[in-house]
Every structure is written in C-alpha cells, then in structure tokens.
PAZAPA-4460 file (N, C-alpha, C; in steps of 0.05 Angstrom, whole numbers, plus 32768, in hexadecimal, padded with zeros to 4 digits):
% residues 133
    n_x    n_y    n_z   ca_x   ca_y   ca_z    c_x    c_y    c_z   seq   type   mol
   84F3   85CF   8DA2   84FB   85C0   8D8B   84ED   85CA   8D72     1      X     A
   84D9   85D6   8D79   84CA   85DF   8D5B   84DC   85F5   8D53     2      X     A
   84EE   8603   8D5B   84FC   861A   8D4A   850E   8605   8D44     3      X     A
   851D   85F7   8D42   8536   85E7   8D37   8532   85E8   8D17     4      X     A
   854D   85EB   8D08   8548   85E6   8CE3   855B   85D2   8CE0     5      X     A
   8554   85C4   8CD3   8563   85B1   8CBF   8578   85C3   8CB1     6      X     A
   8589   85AE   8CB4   85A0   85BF   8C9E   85A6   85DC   8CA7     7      X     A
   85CA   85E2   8C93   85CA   85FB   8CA0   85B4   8611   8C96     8      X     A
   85BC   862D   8C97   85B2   863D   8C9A   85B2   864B   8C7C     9      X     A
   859E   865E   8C73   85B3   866B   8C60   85C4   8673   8C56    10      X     A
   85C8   8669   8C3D   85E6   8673   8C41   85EF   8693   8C31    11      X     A
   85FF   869C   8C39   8611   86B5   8C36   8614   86BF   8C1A    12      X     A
   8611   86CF   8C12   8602   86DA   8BFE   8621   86E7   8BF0    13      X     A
   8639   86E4   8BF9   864D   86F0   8C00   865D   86E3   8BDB    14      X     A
   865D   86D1   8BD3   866D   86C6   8BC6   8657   86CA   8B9E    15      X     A
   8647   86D1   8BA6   8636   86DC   8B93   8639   86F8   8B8D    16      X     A
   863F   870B   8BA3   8641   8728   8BA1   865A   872E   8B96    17      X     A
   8673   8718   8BA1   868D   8719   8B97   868D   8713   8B80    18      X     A
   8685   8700   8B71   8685   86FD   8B53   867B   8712   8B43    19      X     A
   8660   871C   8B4A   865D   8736   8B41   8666   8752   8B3A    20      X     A
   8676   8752   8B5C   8686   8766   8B52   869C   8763   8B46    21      X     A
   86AA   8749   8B49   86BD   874B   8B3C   86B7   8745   8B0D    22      X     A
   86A5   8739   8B11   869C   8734   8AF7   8695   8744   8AE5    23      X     A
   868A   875A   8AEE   867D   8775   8AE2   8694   8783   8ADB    24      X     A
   86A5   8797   8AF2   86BB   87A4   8AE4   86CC   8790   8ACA    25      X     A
   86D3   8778   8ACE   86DC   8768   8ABA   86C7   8769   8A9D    26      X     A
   86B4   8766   8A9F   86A8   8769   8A87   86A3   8788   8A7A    27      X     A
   86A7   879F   8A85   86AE   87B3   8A79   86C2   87B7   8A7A    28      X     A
   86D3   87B0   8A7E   86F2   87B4   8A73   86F4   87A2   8A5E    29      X     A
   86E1   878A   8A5B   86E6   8780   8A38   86DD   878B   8A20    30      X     A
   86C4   8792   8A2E   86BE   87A4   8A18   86C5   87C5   8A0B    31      X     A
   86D1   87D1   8A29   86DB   87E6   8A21   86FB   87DA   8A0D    32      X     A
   8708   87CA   8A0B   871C   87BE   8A01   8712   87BD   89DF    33      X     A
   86FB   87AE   89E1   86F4   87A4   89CB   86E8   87B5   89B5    34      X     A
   86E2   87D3   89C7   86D4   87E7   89BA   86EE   87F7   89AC    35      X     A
   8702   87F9   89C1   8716   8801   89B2   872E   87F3   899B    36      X     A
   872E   87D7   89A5   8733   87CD   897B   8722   87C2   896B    37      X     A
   8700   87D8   8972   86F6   87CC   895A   86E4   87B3   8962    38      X     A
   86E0   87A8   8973   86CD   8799   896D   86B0   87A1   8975    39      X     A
   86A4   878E   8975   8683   8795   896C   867B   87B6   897B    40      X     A
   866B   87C3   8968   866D   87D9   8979   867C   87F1   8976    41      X     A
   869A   87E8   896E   86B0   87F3   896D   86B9   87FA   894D    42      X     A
   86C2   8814   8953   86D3   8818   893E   86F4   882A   8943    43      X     A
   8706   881C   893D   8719   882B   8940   872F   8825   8929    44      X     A
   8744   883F   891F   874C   8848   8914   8766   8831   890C    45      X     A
   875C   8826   88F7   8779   8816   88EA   878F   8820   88E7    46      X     A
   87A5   881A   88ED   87C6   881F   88E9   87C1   881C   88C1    47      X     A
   87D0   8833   88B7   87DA   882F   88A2   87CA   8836   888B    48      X     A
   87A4   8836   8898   8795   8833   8883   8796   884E   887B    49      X     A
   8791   8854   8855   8799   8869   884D   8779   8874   883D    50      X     A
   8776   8886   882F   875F   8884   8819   8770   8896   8808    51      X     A
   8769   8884   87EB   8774   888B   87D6   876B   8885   87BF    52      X     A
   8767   8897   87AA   875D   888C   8790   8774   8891   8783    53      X     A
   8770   8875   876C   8788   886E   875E   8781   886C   873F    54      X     A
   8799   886F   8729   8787   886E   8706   87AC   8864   8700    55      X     A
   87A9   884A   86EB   87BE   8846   86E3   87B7   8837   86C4    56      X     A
   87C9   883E   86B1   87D3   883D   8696   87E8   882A   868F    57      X     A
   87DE   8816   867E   87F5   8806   8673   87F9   880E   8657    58      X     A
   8812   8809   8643   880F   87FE   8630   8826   87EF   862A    59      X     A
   8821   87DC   8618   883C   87C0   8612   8840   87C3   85FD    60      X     A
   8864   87BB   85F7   886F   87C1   85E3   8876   87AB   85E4    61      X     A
   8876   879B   85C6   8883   8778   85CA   8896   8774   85AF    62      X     A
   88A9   8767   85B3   88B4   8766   859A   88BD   874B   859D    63      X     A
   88B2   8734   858F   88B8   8715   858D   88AE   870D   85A8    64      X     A
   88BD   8707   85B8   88B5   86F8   85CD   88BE   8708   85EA    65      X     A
   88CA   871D   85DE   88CC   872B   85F6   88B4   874E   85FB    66      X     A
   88B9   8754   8608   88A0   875E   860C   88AC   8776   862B    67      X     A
   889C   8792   8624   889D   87AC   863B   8883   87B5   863D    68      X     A
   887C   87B8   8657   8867   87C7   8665   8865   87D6   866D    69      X     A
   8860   87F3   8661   8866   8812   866B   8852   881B   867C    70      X     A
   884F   8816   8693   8839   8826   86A7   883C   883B   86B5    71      X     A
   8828   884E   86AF   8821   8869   86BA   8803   886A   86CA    72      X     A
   8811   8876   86E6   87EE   887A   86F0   87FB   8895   8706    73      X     A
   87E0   8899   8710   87DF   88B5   871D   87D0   88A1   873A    74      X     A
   87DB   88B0   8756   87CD   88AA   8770   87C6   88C3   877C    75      X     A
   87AA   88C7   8787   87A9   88DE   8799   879B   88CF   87B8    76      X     A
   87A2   88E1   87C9   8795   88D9   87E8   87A3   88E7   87FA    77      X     A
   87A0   88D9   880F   87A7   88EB   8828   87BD   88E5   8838    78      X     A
   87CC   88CE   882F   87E7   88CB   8835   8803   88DB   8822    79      X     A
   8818   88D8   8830   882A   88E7   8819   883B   88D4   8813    80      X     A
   883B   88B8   8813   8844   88A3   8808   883D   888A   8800    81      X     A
   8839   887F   87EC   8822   8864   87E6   883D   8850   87D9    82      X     A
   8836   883E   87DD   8841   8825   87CE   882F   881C   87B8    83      X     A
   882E   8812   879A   881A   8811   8793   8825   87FB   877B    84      X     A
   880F   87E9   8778   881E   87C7   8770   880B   87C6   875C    85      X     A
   8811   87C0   8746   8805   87C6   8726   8805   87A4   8717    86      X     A
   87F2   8796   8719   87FA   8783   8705   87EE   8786   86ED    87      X     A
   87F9   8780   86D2   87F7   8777   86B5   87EC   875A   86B6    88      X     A
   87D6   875A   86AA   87C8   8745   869D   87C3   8749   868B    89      X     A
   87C9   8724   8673   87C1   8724   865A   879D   872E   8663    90      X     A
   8791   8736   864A   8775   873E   864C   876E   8727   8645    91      X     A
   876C   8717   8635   8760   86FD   8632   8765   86EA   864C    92      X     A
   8774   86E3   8650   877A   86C5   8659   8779   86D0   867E    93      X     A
   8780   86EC   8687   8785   86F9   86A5   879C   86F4   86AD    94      X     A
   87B0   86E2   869F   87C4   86D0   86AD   87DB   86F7   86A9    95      X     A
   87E4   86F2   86C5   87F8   8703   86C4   880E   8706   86B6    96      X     A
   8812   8719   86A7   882A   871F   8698   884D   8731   86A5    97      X     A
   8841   8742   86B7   8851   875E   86C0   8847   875A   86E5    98      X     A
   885E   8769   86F3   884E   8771   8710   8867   877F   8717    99      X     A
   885F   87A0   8721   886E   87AF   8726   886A   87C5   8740   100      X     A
   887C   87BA   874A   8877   87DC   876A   8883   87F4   8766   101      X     A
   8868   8806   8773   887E   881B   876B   8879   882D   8789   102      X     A
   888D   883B   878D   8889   8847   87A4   8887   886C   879C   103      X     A
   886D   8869   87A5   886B   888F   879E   886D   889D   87BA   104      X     A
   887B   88B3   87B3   8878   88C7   87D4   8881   88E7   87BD   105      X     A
   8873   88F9   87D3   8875   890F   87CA   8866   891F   87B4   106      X     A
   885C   8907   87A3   884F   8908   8782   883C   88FE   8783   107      X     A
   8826   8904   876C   880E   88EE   876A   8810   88E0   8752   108      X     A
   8826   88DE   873E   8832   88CB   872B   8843   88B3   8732   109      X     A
   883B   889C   871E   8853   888A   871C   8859   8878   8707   110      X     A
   886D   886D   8701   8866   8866   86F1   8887   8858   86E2   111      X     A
   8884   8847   86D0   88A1   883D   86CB   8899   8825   86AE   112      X     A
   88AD   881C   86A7   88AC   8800   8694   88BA   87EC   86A1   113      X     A
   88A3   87D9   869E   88AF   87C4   86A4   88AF   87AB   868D   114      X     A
   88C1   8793   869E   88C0   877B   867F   88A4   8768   8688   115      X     A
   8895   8762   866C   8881   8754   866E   8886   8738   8664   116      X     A
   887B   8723   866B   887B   8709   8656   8871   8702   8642   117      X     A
   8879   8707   862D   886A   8701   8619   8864   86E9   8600   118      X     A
   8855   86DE   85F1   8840   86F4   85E2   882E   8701   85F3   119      X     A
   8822   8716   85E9   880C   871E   85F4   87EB   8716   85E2   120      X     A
   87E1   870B   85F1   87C8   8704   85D8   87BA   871D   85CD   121      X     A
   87AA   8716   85C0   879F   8724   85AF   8793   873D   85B6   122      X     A
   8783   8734   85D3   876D   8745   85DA   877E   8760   85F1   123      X     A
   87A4   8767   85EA   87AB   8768   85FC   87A5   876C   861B   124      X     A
   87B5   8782   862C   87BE   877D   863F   87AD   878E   8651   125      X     A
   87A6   878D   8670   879A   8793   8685   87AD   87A1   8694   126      X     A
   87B0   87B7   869D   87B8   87BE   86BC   879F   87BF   86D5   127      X     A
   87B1   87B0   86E5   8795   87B7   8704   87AD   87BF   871F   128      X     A
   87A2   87CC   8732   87AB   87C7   874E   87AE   87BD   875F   129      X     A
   87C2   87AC   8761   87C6   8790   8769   87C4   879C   878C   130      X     A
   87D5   87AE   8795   87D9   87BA   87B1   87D6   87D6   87AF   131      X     A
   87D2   87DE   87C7   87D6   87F6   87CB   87E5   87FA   87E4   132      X     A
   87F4   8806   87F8   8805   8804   8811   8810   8824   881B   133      X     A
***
C-alpha cells in the first residue's frame, strides 16, 4: 500500500505540444502576411503611388461680376500620365473661387481657362494643388 497515489497520474503532455505546433506555423504566416502589406516591420509597394514635382500659374481676368482663370503649370516624374486638380483661392479670405482637372499624358504641360466667381478682393488670387492622381 505504500506505492499507491492519489489521484490520476500525470498527465500527457500531448495537448500542449499540439497547440504549439500548431500555433507557431500560424503565427508566422501572420506575420509573413503582414510584412508583405506593410505592417509593422514591413514595407511594401503602393498601387498607384507616383513621385512627382509640380509648379502651377494663375492669372484672373474679371470684368463686373464675371470673372476667368487662366492656369498654366508644368509636371515632371516618373509616370507618363498624372491627373492634376488646381484650386483658385481668393488670397485674402482662402474661400475658393475656380477648381479645375486636368489630365496630362505624354507632356509635362497643362494648362487651360477656366470661369472664376467673382469679385476678386483686393489682395488677389492663389493657385494650390488640390490633387495629384
């Protein structure tokens, strides 16, 4: 009677080794996942993204209450087609006057007139780059 134990025996080590293995391959397959769109760690290559420097030119012609926005600008980079979104702002007040797309391919010019709202105040008018695409 002195070898007898209480209770069973130890137990089987079996259901610990299974989680393991199955837990491990699962956790590098998340991270190999995660390395490839980018997350921590990761860097990978955006759809679409371009690099490009851009320079654009306004000037407004107004006569009474009506009003034209002649914009000229130049794009260079490493795509061969940009979309490129121009808004006119009064210079004083920021409030938008003009907003125009233009689609360049083949060229590093663009450029067109468009109608503005006017008056234009005093301190006139702003062009900026609203988009680039």
């Amino acid at each position: 009677m002195a070898n007898e134990r209480y209770g069973s025996g130890p137990r089987p080590r079996r259901k610990t080794y299974m989680i393991i293995a199955l837990g491990l391959p699962g956790l590098l397959g998340l991270l190999a996942v995660l390395y490839m769109v980018g997350g921590p760690g990761g860097s990978a290559p955006t759809l679409g993204a371009k690099n490009y420097s851009v320079n654009v030119d306004c000037r407004v012609n107004t006569s009474g209450s009506q009003g034209t926005v002649t914009i000229s600008g130049t794009i260079t980079g490493d795509a061969s087609r940009y979309s490129v979104t121009v808004e006119v702002l009064d210079a004083a007040s920021q409030q938008r006057i003009g907003l125009q797309t233009f689609e360049v391919r083949g060229t590093t010019t663009f450029g067109g007139t468009s109608a503005a709202q006017a008056p234009i105040g005093p301190a006139g008018i702003e062009c900026k780059i609203a988009k680039v695409a």
